[in-house]
VEXDREN-2710 file (C-alpha; in Angstrom, 1 decimal):
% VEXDREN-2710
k/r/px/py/pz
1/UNK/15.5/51.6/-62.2
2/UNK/16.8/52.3/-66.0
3/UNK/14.1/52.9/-66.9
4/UNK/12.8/55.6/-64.3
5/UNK/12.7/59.2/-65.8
6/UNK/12.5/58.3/-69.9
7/UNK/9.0/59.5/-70.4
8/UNK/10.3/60.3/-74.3
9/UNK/12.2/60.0/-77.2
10/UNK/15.3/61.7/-78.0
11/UNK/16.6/62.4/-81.4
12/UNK/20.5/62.5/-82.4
13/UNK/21.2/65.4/-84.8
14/UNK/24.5/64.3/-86.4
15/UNK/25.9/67.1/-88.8
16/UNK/26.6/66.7/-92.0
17/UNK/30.3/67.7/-91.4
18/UNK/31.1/65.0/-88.7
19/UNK/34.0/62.5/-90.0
20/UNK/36.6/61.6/-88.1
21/UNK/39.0/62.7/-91.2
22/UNK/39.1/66.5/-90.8
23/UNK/41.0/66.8/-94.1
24/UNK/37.8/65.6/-95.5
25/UNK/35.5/68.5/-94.7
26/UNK/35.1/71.4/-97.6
27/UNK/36.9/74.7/-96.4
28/UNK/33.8/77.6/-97.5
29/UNK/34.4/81.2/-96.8
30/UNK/33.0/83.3/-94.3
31/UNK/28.8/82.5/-94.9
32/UNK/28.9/79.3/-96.1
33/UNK/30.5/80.3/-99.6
34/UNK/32.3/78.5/-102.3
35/UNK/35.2/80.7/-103.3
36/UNK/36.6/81.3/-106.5
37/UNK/40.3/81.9/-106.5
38/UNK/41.6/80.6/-109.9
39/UNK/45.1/82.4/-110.1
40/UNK/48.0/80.5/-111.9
41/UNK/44.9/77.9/-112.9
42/UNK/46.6/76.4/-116.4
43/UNK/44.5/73.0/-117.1
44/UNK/43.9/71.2/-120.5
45/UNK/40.6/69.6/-120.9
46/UNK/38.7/67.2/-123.2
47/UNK/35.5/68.3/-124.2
48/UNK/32.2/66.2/-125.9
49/UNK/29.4/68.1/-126.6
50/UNK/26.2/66.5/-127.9
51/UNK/23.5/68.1/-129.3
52/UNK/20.2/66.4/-130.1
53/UNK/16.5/66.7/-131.5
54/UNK/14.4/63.6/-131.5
55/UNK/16.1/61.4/-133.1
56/UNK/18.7/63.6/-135.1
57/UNK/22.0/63.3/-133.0
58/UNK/26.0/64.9/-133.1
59/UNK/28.5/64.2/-131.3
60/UNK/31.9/67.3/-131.2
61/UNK/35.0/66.2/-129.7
62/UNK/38.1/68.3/-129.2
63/UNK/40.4/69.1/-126.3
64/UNK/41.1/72.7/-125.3
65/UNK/43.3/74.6/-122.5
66/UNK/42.6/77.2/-120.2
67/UNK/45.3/79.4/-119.0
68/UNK/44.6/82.3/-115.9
69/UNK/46.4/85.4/-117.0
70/UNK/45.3/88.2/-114.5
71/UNK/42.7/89.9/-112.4
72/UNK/41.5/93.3/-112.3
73/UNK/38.8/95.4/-111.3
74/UNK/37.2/92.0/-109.3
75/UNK/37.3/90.2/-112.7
76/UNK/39.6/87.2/-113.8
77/UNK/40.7/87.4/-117.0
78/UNK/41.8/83.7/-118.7
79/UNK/42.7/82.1/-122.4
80/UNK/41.4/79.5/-124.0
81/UNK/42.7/77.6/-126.7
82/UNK/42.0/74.5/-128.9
83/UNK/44.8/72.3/-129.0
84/UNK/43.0/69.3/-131.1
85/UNK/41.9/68.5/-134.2
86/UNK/37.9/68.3/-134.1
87/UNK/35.7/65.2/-134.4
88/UNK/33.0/65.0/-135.3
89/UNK/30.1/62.0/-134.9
90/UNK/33.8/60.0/-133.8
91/UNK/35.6/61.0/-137.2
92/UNK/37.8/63.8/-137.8
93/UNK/36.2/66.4/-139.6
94/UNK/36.9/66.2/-144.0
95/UNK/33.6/67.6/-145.5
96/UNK/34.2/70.4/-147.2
97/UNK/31.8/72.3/-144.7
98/UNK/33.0/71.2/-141.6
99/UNK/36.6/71.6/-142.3
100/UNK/35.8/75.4/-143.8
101/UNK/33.7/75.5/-140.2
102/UNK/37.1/74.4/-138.6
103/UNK/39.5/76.6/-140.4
104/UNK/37.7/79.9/-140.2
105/UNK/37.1/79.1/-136.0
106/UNK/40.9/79.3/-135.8
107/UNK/40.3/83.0/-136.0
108/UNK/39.1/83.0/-132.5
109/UNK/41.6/81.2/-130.8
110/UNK/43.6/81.9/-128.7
111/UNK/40.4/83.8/-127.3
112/UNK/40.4/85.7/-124.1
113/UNK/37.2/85.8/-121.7
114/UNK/36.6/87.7/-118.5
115/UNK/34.9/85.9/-116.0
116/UNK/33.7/87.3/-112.3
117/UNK/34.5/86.3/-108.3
118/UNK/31.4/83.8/-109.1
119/UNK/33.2/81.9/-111.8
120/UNK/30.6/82.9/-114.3
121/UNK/31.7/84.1/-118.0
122/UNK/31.4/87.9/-118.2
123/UNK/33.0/89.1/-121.3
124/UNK/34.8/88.2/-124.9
125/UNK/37.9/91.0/-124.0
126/UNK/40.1/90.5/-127.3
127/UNK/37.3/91.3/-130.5
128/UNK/39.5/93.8/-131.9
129/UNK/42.1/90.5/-132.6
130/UNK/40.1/89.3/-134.6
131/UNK/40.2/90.7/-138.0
132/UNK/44.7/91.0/-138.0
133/UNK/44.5/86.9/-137.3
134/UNK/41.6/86.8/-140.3
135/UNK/44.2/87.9/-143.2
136/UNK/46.4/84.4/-142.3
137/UNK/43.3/82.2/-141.3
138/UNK/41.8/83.3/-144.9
139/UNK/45.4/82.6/-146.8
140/UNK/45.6/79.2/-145.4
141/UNK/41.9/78.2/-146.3
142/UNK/42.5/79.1/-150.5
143/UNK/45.6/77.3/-150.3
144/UNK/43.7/74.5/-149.9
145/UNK/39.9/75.2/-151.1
146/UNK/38.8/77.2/-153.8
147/UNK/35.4/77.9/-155.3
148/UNK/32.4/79.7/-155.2
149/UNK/31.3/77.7/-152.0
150/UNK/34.7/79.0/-150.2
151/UNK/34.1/82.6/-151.6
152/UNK/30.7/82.7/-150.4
153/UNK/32.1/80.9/-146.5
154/UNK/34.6/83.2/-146.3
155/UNK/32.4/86.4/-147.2
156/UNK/29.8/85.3/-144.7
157/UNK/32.9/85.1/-142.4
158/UNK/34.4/88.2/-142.5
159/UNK/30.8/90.0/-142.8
160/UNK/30.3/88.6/-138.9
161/UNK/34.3/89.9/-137.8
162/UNK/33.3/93.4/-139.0
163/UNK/30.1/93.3/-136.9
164/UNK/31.5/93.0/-133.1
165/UNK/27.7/92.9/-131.4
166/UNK/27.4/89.4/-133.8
167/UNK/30.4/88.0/-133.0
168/UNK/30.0/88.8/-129.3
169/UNK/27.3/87.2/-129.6
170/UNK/28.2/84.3/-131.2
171/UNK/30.9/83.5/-128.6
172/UNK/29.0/83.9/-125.8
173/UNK/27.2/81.0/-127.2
174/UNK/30.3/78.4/-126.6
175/UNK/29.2/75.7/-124.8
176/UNK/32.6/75.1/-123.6
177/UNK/33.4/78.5/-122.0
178/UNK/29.8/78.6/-120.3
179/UNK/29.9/75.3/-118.9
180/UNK/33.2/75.6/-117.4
181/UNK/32.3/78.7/-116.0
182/UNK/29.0/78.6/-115.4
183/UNK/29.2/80.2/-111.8
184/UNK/28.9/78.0/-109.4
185/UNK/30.9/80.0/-106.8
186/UNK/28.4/81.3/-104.1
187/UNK/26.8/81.3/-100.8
188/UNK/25.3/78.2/-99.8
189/UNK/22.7/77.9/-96.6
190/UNK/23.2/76.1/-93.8
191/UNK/21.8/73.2/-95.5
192/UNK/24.5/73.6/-98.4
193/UNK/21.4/74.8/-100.9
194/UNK/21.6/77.5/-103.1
195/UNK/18.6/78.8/-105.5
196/UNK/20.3/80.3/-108.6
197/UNK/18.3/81.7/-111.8
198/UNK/21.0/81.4/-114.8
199/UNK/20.4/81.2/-118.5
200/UNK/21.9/78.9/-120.8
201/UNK/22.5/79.5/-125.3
202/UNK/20.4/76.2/-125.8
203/UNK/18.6/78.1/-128.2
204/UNK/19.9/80.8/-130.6
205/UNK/18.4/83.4/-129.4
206/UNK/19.4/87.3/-128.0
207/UNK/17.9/86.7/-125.0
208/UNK/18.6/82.9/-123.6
209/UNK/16.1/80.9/-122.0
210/UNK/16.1/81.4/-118.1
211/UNK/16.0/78.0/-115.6
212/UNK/15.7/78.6/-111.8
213/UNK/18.0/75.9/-110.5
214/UNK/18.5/74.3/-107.0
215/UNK/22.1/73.9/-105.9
216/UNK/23.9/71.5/-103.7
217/UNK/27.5/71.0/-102.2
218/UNK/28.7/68.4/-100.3
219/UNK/30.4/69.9/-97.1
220/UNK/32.8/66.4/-97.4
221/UNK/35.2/65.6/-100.1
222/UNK/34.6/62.2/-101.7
223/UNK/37.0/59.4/-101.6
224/UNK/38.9/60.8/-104.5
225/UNK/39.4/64.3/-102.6
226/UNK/36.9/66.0/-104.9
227/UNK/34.4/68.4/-103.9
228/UNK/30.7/67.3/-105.4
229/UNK/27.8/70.0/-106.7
230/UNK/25.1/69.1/-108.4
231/UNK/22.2/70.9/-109.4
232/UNK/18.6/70.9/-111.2
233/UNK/16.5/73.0/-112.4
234/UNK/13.6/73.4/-114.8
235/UNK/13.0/76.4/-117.6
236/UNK/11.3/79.3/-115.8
237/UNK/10.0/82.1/-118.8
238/UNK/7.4/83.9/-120.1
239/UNK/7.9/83.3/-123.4
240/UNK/6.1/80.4/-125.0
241/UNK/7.4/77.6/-127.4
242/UNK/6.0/79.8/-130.3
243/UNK/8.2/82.6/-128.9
244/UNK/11.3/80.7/-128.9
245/UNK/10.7/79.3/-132.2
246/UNK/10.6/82.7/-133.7
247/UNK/13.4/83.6/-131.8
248/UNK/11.5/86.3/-130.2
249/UNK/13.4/88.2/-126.8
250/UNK/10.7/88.7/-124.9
251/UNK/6.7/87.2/-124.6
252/UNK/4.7/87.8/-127.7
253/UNK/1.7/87.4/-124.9
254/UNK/0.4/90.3/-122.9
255/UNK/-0.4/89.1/-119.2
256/UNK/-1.3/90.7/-116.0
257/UNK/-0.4/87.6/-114.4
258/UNK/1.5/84.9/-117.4
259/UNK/2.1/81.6/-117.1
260/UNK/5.7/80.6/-116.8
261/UNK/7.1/78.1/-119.4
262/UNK/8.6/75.5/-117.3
263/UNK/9.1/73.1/-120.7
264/UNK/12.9/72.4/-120.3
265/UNK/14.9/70.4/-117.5
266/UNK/18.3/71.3/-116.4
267/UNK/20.9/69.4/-114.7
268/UNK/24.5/69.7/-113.8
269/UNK/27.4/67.9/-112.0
270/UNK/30.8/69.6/-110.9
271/UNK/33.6/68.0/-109.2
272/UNK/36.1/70.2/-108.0
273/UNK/39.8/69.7/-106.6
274/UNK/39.6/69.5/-103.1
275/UNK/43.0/71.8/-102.3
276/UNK/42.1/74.2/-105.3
277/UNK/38.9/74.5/-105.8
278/UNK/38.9/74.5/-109.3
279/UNK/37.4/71.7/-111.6
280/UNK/38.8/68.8/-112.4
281/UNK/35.3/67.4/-114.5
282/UNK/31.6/68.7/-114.8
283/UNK/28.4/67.7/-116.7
284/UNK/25.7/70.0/-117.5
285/UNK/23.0/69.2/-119.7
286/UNK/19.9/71.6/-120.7
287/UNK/16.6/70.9/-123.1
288/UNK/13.7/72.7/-123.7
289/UNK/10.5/72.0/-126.0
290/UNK/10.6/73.6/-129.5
291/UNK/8.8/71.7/-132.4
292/UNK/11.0/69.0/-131.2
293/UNK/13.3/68.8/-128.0
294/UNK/16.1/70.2/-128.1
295/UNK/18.9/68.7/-125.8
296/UNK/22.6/70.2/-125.4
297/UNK/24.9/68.4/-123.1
298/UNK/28.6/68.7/-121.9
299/UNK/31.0/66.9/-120.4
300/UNK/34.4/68.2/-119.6
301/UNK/37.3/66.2/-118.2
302/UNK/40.6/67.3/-117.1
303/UNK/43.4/65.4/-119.0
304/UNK/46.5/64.1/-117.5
305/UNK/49.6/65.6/-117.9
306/UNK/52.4/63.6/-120.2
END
């Protein structure tokens, strides 16, 4: 008699929400989005930041803050500053090179960025800085170099302060800054997807390569209360390796319909404090074929307070 009336099978949908710990599910916004709300955020992080090609590998260590100073005009406005010595390859930087590379970057710091309601890096907002601090940076350096190799550093130095377009553009290429803010606050479907088309300085180049990336959040903390997105993505551009090689902004190749360049892989992993939003450690690494593969990755952690 059970059995009378079950002419089928029945499928259970379970959603991906269900726990019995309600504290556990991810609070989004109104359409499934992750928001961004980063004021008072003051955090100090360690950094490591590889870059590689073939076989030729280095290693940068240093540990930075980040401090949330104000928003206007829907953008945040935050400063970041290095509060470490650098090491590099595990040892603290002593070639004459590197330390002359250290010195001089203290011109930048602290350095103030704008960043939008997506968490994405806008803008370098305090350039005009920049040549007051140089005076005291360059005083410190000859009283403990001199040379022809420090006069010609320090020249090539303040030759990029007086040019704002290079030095923008040379700041927008810190690792660091775009990682952490990369822009990962969005709308997510009903499946907690998002397709995102971001570029990334793995190259030096005007124009940066463009990956189209697939998103995912988890709509459930993990066990440590952290909210999990990962991502990955491979390099979608018209421009060829030849093209990138010669630093070219656009596709040397006249198409009706080109073939993109999909030669690079991207990958990332954010985990966010549950209450705040905001990360407490992420991953991201890019490559994309040159000569050689070229490989940048970064890994931020938060560190704990004393």
């Amino acid at each position: 008699m059970i059995l009378i009336g079950i002419n089928g099978h029945k499928e259970l949908f379970i959603p991906r929400t269900a726990a019995a710990d309600k504290n556990k599910v991810v609070k989004f916004d109104h359409g499934n989005r992750l928001v961004f709300q980063p004021e008072n955020w003051f955090c100090n992080y360690g950094v490591i930041i590889t870059i590689e090609n073939e076989n030729h590998k280095n290693e940068l260590k240093y540990n930075t803050s980040v401090r949330w100073l104000k928003t206007e005009h829907k953008l945040h406005f935050f400063e970041v500053d290095r509060i470490s010595n650098l090491y590099l390859n595990e040892e603290e930087v002593n070639e004459i090179a590197d330390m002359l590379a250290y010195k001089t970057s203290k011109v930048l710091y602290p350095l103030q960025i704008s960043v939008d309601e997506h968490g994405k890096f806008y803008d370098v907002e305090n350039l005009s800085v920049f040549k007051e601090r140089w005076v005291n940076v360059k005083d410190e350096i000859y009283k403990e170099f001199e040379g022809e190799t420090v006069d010609q550093y320090c020249q090539k130095i303040e030759e990029i302060i007086n040019e704002p377009n290079v030095i923008n553009l040379y700041l927008k290429n810190d690792y660091f800054v775009r990682t952490l803010f990369f822009g990962i606050y969005r709308k997510f479907d009903l499946d907690y997807h998002s397709e995102i088309t971001e570029t990334f300085p793995v190259v030096d180049n005007t124009v940066e390569p463009q990956y189209k990336i697939s998103l995912e959040v988890d709509p459930l903390k993990d066990d440590d209360s952290l909210i999990n997105i990962q991502g990955e993505g491979k390099l979608n551009d018209e421009r060829n390796v030849f093209d990138f090689i010669n630093k070219a902004p656009f596709s040397t190749t006249i198409e009706d319909h080109p073939m993109m360049n999909q030669e690079g892989d991207f990958r990332l992993m954010y985990y966010l404090n549950g209450e705040t939003f905001l990360a407490e450690s992420l991953y991201l690494e890019c490559d994309i074929q040159l000569e050689q593969r070229k490989k940048i990755s970064v890994a931020i952690s938060s560190l704990e307070e004393n």
